[in-house]
Phi, psi and omega in degrees: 000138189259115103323123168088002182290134171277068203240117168221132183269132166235114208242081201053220177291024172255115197240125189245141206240136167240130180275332193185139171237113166273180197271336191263052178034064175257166174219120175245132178291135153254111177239109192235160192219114159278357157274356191253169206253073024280171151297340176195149210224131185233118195240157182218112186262149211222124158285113173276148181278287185327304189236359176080352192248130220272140185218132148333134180303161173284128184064339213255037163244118183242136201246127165232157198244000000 
């Protein structure tokens, strides 16, 4: 497990942070908006083994306002 990467995007008032990249081909995301409904959002995108294509995790969006 990758802890602590300082890797961040900022896409008009939106800034997405990536918090951890794990061994089980995982990403967890922090994505805030100070205008948007909630302000922050922590999302976990899944590598499919079948296709390469990044999927939201099953359960894994924890939302704090």
């Amino acid at each position: 497990m990758e802890r602590g990467i300082d890797e961040a995007m900022v896409v008009g008032d939106v800034i997405v942070r990536v918090l951890e990249i794990n061994s089980s081909n995982e990403v967890r995301l922090a994505v805030s908006s100070p205008n948007g409904r909630p302000r922050y959002q922590e999302i976990v995108l899944r590598i499919d083994g079948t296709d390469g294509v990044e999927r939201p995790a099953d359960a894994a969006v924890a939302v704090n306002c």
